[in-house]
Structure formats: C-alpha cells, structure tokens
C-alpha positions in Angstrom: 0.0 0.0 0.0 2.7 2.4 1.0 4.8 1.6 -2.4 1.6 1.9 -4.4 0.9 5.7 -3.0 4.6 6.8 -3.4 4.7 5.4 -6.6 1.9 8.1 -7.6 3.5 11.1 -6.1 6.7 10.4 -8.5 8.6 9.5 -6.1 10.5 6.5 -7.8 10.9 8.2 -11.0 12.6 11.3 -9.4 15.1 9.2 -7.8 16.1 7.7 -11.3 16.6 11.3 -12.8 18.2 12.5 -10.1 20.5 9.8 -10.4 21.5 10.5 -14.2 21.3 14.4 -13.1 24.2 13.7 -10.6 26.2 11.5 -12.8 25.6 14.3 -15.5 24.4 12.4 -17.9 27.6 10.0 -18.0 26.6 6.6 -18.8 29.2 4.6 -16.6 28.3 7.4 -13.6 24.1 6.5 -14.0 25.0 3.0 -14.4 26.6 3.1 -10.6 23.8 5.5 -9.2 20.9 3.7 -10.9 22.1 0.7 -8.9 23.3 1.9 -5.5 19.4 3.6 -5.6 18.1 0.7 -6.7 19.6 -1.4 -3.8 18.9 1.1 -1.6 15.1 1.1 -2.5 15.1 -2.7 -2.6 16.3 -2.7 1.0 13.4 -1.3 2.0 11.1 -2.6 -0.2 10.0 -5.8 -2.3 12.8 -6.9 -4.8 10.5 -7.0 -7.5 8.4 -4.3 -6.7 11.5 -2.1 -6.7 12.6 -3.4 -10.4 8.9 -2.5 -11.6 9.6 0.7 -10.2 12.8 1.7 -11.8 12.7 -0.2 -15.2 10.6 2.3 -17.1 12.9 5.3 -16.1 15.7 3.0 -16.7 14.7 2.4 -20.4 13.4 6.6 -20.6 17.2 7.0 -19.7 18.7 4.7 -22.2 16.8 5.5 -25.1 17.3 9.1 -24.1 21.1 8.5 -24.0 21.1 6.1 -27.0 22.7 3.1 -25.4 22.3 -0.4 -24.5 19.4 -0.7 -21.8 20.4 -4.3 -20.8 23.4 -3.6 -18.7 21.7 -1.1 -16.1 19.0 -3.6 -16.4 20.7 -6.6 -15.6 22.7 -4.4 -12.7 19.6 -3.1 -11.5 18.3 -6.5 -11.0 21.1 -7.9 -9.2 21.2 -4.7 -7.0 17.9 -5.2 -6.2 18.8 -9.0 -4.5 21.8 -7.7 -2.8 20.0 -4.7 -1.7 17.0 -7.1 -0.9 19.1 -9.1 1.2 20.6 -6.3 3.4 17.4 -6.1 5.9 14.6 -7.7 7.0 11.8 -6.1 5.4 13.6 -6.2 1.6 13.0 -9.8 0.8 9.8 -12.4 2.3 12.2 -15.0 2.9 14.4 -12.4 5.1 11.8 -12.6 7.8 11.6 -15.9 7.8 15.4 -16.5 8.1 15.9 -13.6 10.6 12.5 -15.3 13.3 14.2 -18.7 12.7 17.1 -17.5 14.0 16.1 -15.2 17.0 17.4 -11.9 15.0 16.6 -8.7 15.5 15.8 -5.8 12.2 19.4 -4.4 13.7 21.0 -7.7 14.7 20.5 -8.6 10.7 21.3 -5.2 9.1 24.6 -5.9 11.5 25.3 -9.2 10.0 24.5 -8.2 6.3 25.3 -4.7 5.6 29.1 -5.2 5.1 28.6 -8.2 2.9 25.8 -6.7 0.9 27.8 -3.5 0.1 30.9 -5.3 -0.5 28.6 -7.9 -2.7 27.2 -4.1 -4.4 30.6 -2.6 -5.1 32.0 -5.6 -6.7 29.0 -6.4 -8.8 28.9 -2.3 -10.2 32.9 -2.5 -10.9 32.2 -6.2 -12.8 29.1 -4.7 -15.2 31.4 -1.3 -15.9 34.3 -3.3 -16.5 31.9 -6.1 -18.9 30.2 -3.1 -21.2 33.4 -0.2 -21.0 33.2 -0.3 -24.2 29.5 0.3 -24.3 29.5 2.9 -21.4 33.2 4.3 -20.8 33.4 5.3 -24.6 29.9 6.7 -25.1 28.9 9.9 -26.3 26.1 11.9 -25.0 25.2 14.9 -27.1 23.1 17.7 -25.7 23.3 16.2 -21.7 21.7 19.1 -20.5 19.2 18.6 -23.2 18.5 15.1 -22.2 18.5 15.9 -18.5 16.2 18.7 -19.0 13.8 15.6 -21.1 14.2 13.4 -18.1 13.1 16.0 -15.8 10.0 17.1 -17.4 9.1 13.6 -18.3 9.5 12.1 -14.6 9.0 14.6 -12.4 7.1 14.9 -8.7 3.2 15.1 -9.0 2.1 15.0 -6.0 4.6 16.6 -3.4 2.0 16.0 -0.1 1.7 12.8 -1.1 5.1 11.9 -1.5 6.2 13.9 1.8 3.1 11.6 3.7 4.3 8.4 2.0 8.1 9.4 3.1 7.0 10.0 6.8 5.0 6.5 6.7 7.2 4.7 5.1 10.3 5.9 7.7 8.1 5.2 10.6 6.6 1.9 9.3 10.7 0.8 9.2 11.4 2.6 12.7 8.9 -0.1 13.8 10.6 -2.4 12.5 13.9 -1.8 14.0 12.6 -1.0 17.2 10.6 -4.5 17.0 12.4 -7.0 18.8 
C-alpha cells in the first residue's frame, strides 16, 4: 500500500533522474547511481516491486542516451537481491530466516550490511568493467538537453503525497527496527 501511493506522487521516478542528473548524464556514472538507488530502494522494499519501479525510467534513460538498456537492467536486478538481502523487510524469505534464527531488524542489518555492500561494489565494478566499451566510450550529445527531457518527463506530481508516503514509510521501518 505504502509503495503503491509513493509510486503516484513520483517519487521512484525522481530518484532515477536524479540519479543521471548527478552523474551528469555519463553513462558509466548512472549505471553506478541507478544501482546503489536501486539497492537502496530494494532494502526497503520488495525486490521485485522495486525493479517494476525503476525499469521504465531505466529504459526513458537509455533510449534518451542512446545506449544499450540491458546492462543497467541486468545491474539493476542484481542490486535489487543484494539490496533485498541487506534487511529484513527487503526480501519475504528475510523474515523468515531472521524469526528462525532469533534476530533482531538491527541484529540482521549488523550481519549483512558489510557483505551486501561489499557484494554491491563488486557487482557495479564487474558490469562497468563487462560493457566499458559500451559505457566508458559513449557519447552523449546535448546532456543538459537530455536531462532537462528526463526531468520534465519524470518529475514529482504530488509533493504532499510523497512527503506523507516518506513519513509512513520511515516510521513503518522505525517499527521495524525498534521491534524486537
């Protein structure tokens, strides 16, 4: 329910721009954001749910940018189980695994967090280092052009709601951590 609202404020979408807006419009730089946010996102939320999320942008981007969309698609979706496997809450089969064991929301953050980011910075390096010649050697033309696109295209629409569907969403994952 919670994803479902913030997904109609815009929320998702202006995470994904502002994404290719910090790694100005690079390929190899959105390629690395697009997948640290989409771990991130996946942390908190459903694996899958989070890929449904970001794959439209993702493809918005690439077409924009005329390159290959299957890279940051196949990083996204291997960020999304790393990410996913970081808490709790980011994969079904987390909770199961963490009450089996006795483990806290913190006690498994503790346990995973290292591994997971360790697991995230390997996995980006490997896909930048499998497609350089795809990402390291493209040519944008007109970035601020295409960033300005981006923008318009996927932008906020509903700024109440998102702010509402931010404060639920961080308490609905303080009660998780304080849970024991």
């Amino acid at each position: 329910i919670i994803v479902g609202i913030s997904r109609r404020s815009g929320m998702f979408q202006y995470v994904a721009i502002w994404t290719a807006k910090r790694a100005r419009g690079r390929p190899a730089g959105i390629l690395i954001g697009l997948t640290i946010a989409t771990a991130a996102l996946s942390a908190l939320l459903d694996n899958v749910t989070t890929v449904l999320l970001v794959v439209p942008v993702t493809l918005a981007i690439a077409g924009e940018l005329r390159v290959p969309a299957f890279p940051f698609l196949f990083a996204e979706v291997i960020a999304s189980n790393i990410g996913g496997t970081a808490t709790l809450i980011g994969d079904p089969p987390n909770i199961l695994i963490g009450s089996y064991a006795g483990l806290t929301f913190g006690q498994f953050v503790q346990n995973l967090a290292l591994v997971c980011t360790v697991c995230l910075i390997a996995s980006s390096f490997f896909f930048l280092w499998w497609h350089k010649k795809d990402y390291l050697k493209a040519e944008v033309k007109d970035i601020p052009r295409t960033i300005a696109f981006l923008k318009e295209q996927y932008k906020i629409t509903n700024k109440k709601l998102m702010n509402q569907s931010l404060i639920l969403l961080g308490f609905t994952i303080l009660l998780f951590a304080l849970h024991g």
